[in-house]
C-alpha positions in Angstrom: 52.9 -55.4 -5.2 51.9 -51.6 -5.1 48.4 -51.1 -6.5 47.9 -48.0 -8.2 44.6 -46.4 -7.9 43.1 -44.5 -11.2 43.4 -41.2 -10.5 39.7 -39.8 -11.0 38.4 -42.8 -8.4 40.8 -41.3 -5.9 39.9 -38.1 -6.3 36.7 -36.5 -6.1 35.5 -34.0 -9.0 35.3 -30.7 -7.2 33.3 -29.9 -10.5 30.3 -32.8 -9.5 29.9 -31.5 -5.9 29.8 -27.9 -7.3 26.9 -29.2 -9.2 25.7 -30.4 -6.5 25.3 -27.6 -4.5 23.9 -25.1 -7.1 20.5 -27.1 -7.4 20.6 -27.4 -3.9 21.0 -23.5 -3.4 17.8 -22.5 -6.2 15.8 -25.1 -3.8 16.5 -23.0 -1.1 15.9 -19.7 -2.5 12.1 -21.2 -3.8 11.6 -21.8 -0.4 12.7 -18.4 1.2 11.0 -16.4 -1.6 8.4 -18.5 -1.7 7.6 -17.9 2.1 8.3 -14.1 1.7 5.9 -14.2 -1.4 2.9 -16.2 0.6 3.5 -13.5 3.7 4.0 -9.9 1.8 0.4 -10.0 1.6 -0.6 -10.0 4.9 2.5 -8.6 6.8 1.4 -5.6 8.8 3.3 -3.8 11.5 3.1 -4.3 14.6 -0.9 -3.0 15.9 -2.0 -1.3 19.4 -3.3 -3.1 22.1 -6.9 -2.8 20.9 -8.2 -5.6 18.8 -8.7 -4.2 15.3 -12.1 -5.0 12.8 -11.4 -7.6 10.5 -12.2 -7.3 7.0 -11.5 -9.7 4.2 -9.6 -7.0 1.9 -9.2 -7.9 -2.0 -5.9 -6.9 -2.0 -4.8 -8.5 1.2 -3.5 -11.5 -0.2 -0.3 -12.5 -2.8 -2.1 -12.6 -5.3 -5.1 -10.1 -4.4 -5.6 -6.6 -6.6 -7.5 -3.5 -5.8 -11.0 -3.6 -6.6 -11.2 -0.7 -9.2 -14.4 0.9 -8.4 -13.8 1.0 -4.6 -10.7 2.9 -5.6 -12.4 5.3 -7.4 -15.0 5.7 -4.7 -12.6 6.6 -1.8 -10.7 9.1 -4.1 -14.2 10.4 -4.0 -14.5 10.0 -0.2 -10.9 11.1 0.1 -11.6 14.4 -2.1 -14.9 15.9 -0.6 -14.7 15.0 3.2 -10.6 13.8 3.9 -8.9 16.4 2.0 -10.4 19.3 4.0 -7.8 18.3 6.1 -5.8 16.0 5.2 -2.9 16.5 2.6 -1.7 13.7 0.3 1.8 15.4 -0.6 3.3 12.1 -2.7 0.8 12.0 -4.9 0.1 14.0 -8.1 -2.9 13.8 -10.1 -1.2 11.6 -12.9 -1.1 8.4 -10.6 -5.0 8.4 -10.7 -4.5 7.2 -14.4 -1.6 4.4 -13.4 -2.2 0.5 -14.1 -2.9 -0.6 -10.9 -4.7 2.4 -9.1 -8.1 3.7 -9.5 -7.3 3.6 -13.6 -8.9 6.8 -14.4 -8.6 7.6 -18.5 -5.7 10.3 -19.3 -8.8 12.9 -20.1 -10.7 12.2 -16.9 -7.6 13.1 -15.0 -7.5 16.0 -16.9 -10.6 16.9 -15.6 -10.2 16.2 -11.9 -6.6 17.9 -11.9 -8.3 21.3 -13.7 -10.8 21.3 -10.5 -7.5 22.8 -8.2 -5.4 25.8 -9.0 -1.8 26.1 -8.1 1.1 29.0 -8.0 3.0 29.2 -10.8 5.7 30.7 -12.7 7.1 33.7 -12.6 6.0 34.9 -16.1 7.6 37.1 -18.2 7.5 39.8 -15.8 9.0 38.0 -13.4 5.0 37.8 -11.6 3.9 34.9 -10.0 0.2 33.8 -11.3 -2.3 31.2 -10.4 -3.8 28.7 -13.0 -5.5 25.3 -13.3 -3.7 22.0 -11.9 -2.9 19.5 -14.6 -1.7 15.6 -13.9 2.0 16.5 -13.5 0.8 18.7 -10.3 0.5 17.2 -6.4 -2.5 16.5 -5.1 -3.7 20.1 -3.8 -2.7 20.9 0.4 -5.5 22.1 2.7 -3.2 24.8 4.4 -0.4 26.8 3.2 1.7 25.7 6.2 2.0 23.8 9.7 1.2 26.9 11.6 -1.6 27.4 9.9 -3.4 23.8 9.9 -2.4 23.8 13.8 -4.3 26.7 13.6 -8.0 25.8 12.2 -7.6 22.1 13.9 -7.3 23.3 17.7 -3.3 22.6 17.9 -3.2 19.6 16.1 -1.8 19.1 13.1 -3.5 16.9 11.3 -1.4 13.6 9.5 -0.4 13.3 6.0 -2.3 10.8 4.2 0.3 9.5 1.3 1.9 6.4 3.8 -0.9 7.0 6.6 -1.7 3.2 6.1 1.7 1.4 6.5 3.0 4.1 9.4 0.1 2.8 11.5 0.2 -0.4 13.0 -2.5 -2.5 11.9 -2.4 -0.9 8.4 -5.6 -1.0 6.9 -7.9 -2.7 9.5 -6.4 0.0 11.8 -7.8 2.9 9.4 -10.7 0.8 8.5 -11.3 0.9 12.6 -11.1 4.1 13.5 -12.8 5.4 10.7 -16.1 3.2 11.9 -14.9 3.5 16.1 -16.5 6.8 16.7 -19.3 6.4 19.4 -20.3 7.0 22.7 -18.0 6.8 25.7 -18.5 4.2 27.7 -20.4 5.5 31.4 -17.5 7.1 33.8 -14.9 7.7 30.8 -14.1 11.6 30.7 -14.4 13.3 27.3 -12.4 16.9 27.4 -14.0 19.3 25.7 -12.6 19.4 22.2 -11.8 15.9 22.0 -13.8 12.7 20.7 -14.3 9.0 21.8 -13.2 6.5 19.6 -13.3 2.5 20.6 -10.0 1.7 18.4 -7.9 5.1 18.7 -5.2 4.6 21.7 -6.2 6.1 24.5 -9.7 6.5 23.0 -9.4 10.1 23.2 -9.2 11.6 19.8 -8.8 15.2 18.5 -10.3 14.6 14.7 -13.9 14.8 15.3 -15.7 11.8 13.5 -15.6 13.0 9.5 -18.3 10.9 7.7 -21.8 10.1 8.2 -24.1 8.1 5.7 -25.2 9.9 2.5 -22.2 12.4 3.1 -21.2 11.7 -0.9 -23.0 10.6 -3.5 -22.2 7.6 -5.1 -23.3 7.2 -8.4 -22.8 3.4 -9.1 -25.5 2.2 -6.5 -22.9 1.5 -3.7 -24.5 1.8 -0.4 -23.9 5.4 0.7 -23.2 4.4 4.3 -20.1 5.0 7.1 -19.2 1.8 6.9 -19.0 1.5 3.0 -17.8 4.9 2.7 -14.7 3.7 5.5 -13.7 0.4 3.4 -13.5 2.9 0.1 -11.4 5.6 1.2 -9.1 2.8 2.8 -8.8 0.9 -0.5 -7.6 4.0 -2.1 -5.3 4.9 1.2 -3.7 1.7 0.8 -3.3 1.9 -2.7 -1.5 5.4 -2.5 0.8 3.8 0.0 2.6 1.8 -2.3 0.9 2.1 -6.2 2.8 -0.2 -7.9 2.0 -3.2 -5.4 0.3 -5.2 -7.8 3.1 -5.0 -9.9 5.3 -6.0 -7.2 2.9 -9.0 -6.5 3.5 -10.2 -10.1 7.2 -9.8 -10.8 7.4 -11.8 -6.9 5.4 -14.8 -8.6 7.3 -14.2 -12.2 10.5 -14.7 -10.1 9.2 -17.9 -8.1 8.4 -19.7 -11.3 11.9 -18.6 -13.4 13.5 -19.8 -10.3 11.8 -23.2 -10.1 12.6 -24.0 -13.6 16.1 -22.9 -13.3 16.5 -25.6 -10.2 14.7 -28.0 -12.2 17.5 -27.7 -15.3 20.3 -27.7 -12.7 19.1 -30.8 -11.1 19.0 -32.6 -14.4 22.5 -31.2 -15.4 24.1 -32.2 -12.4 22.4 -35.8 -13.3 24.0 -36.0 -16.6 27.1 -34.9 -15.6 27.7 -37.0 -12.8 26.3 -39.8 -15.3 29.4 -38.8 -17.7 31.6 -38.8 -14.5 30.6 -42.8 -13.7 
């Protein structure tokens, strides 16, 4: 006698294993983002030789956030002493006001931005004219050109500030480091003339002579007005304008992790019921 098997017991439901497989894959993405979330933090590109200071940064973490009056500080820092030199051209005045960054109020901004002039126009008569910046203008430059900031810095051109932090290995410990490296040079290392000793700088021969020294800027929340407090400010902010809308970032990353952890969860009990229905 031929037995005839039922033809769902001989067969398996393409449509359970599919199940299967979809919870399988959301576990699997939790764990990839969730390992990209718990590392984004910290990740830093690859540093010099030299072993970098350490510091235990607010915002170094996933879930860290800039500590609002440092960034206001090192804009400070950043505006009297770094800006001599150093142009910012990715940033315009109106990011100082963004959630996330230094959070200064729409008429403060105001205020800072009317400190600067800029070129404009032409006018009516086709004339070119000069008038106060306002928060839709960049962040002013310290020379007109290349030429001439080779010029006043000895032949070297001195770095643009807006990404200085993730296009240096070591990120913000690297800036942090150099910023606080400057000293003497050890007994039998040569110093050319025009150049400057610094313990974290590669090579340890460094062009920029060494730009702050305690009470350089007033601080007028009672912050210690020293190199080293001066050097984790105007880092915060550096690392800050390297990528403003990292906190942001940080959130949506966790926002994702959880939306994706419930959606596995709902799967897993789908699959459940349906391969219930299918037995």
């Amino acid at each position: 006698m031929t037995t005839h098997l039922n033809e769902t017991e001989s067969r398996p439901c393409i449509f359970t294993r599919a199940c299967s497989v979809v919870p399988f894959l959301g576990a699997v993405a939790i764990v990839v983002l969730g390992a990209m979330f718990l590392t984004m933090g910290g990740a830093k590109a690859a540093g010099p030789a030299v072993e970098l200071k350490e510091r235990d940064w607010s915002f170094d973490a996933p879930f860290g956030t800039f500590d609002r009056s440092a960034l206001r500080r090192g804009y400070k820092v950043y505006s009297e002493v770094c800006a001599a030199c150093h142009a910012m051209d990715l940033m315009k005045f109106r990011n100082l006001a963004q959630p996330g960054g230094p959070e200064f109020t729409e008429d403060e901004v105001k205020v800072i931005a009317a400190d600067y002039t800029i070129e404009d126009g032409p006018d009516d008569y086709g004339d070119m004219f000069e008038r106060a910046r306002m928060p839709k203008d960049p962040f002013p430059a310290p020379f007109a050109n290349e030429n001439a900031a080779r010029a006043s810095n000895g032949g070297a051109y001195p770095v643009d500030l807006s990404l200085v932090v993730k296009a240096r290995g070591g990120a913000e410990d690297y800036v942090y480091s150099l910023l606080t490296g400057y000293e003497d040079a050890p007994e039998g290392f040569d110093v050319p003339a025009g150049m400057n000793y610094n313990a974290y700088f590669p090579g340890h021969l460094l062009a920029m002579a060494n730009p702050l020294s305690d009470e350089i800027v007033d601080y007028e929340d009672g912050a210690p007005m020293t190199v080293d407090q001066y050097a984790k400010d105007v880092t915060t902010f550096l690392t800050w304008a390297s990528e403003p809308t990292r906190e942001a970032r940080h959130r949506l990353g966790f926002q994702v992790m959880i939306f994706l952890t419930i959606f596995a969860g709902l799967m897993y009990f789908t699959m459940r019921k349906v391969w219930a229905d299918a037995h």
